[in-house]
N, C-alpha and C positions, 0 to 999 in steps of 0.2 A: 504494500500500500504506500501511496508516495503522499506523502504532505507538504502542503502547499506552505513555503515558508512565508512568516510577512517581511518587508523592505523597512532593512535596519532607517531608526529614526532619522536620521544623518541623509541617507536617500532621500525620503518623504521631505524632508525640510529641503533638499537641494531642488528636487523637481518641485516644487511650491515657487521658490526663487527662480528659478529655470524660466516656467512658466507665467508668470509674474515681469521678470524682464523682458521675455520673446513679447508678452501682448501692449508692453508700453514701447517698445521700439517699433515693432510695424505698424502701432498706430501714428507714432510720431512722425515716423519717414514718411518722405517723399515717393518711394516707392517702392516696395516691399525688397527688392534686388539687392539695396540699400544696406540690409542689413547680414550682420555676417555673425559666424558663428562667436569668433574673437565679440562681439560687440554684445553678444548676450552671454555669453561666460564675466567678463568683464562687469555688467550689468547685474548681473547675479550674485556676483562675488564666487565663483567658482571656475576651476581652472576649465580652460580649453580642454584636457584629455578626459576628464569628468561628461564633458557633453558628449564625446566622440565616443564613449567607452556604451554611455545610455542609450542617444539615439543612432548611433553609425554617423550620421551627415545630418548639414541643412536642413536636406527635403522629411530626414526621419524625424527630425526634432517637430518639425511646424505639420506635419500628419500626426504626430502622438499629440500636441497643443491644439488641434481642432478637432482629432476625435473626443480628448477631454472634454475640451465646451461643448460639444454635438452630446456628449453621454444625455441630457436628460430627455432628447429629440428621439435617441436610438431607444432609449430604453421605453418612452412611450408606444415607441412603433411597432415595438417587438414586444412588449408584456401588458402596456396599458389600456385604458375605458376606452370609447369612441371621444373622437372622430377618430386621432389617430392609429387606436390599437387596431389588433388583427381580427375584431368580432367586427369591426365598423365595414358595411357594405363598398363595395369599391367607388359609386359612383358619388360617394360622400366621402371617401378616405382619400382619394386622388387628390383635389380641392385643398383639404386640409392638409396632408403633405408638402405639397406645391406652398401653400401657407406657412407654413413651419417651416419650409427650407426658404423662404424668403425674408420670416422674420428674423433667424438667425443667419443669416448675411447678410441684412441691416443692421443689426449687434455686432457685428464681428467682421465687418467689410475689410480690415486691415487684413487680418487672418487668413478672410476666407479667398483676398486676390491673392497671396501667398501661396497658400496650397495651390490652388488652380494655375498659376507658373510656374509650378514646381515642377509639372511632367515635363519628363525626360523629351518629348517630342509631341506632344500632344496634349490640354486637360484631361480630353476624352479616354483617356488611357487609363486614370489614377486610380484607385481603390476603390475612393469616396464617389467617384462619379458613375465606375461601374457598379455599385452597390445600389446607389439612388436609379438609376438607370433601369435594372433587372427587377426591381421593387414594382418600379410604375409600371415599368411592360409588364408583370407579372398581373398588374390589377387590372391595366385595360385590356386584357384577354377575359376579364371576366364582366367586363362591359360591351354589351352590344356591340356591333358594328364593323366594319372590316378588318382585316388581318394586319393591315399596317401597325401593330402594336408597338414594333420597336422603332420605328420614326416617330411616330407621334409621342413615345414616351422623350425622343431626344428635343423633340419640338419645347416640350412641355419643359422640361429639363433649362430649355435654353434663357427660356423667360425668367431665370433664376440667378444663373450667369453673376459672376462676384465681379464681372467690371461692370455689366451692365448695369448690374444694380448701385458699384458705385458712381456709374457714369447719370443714371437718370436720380438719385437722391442725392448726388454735391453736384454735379456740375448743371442740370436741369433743376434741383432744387425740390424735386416733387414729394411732396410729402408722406410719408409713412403711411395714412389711411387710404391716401389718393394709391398708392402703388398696390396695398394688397387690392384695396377694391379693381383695380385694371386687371392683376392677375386673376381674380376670382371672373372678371367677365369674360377674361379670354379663353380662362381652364373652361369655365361652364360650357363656352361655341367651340371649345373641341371635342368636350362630351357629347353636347345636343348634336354636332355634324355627323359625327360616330355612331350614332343612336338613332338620326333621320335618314 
């Protein structure tokens, strides 16, 4: 039987600091490139071979600091009540999905254009976005209407976008209620088009 050890105190307190300096420097910078591994060791007070040892690199350190903040998103989607849990009807969890991954990259738009440049050669590549991706297509197979499931979940997916979202709430200026309400009209006319 193998038991599961806990992370000596000294860890937990480092990845606190860790995470703590990564989310005040890419919100500070100019653009998330900007920041470098030296600048959040530094930031932390903890050595450079300390972060390289935990996350490997960069792109591992700023994927473990947005699945962190993503925890209480993942954990609704996968164990929680409706809208978001897995008893809620597809044609109401989509919506509310799409909702939830737009409020949190309105929360976390430093972060979240971070990870999404992170891939190696693609967003469409990284973890986070095939995970979101197989999710939605997985739900509108169970919504009426043609087989294009896995476009229309990218379609859906794109309205999400961590530039676009910081491109249309700083540089357009649009407001937080104004943006979910345009997502909710837009996810509904890809439902009702699917459905007619």
């Amino acid at each position: 039987m193998t038991v599961e050890r806990k992370p000596r105190k000294d860890a937990v307190r480092n990845r606190a600091a860790v995470f703590a300096a990564a989310d005040t420097l890419f919100a500070r910078c100019g653009s998330p490139e900007e920041v470098t591994m030296a600048d959040i060791a530094a930031a932390a007070g903890v050595g450079k071979a300390t972060l390289f040892r935990a996350y490997g690199d960069r792109n591992g350190l700023i994927r473990a600091l947005y699945q962190a903040r993503l925890e209480p998103i993942t954990e609704a989607v996968e164990r929680g009540p409706q809208p978001l849990g897995p008893a809620t009807p597809a044609p109401l969890r989509v919506p509310a999905l799409l909702d939830a991954l737009l409020c949190f990259k309105l929360d976390n738009r430093h972060l979240a254009l971070a990870l999404e440049g992170s891939g190696a050669d693609s967003p469409y590549r990284t973890e986070h976005y095939e995970h979101w991706h197989t999710l939605l297509r997985d739900l509108l197979r169970l919504v009426p209407g043609p087989a294009d499931t896995d476009f229309t979940a990218h379609a859906l997916l794109a309205a999400t976008r961590a530039d676009l979202v910081a491109y249309l709430a700083g540089e357009k200026d649009v407001p937080r209620e104004e943006l979910r309400a345009q997502l909710a009209g837009f996810t509904a006319a890809v439902l009702d088009a699917r459905a007619g």
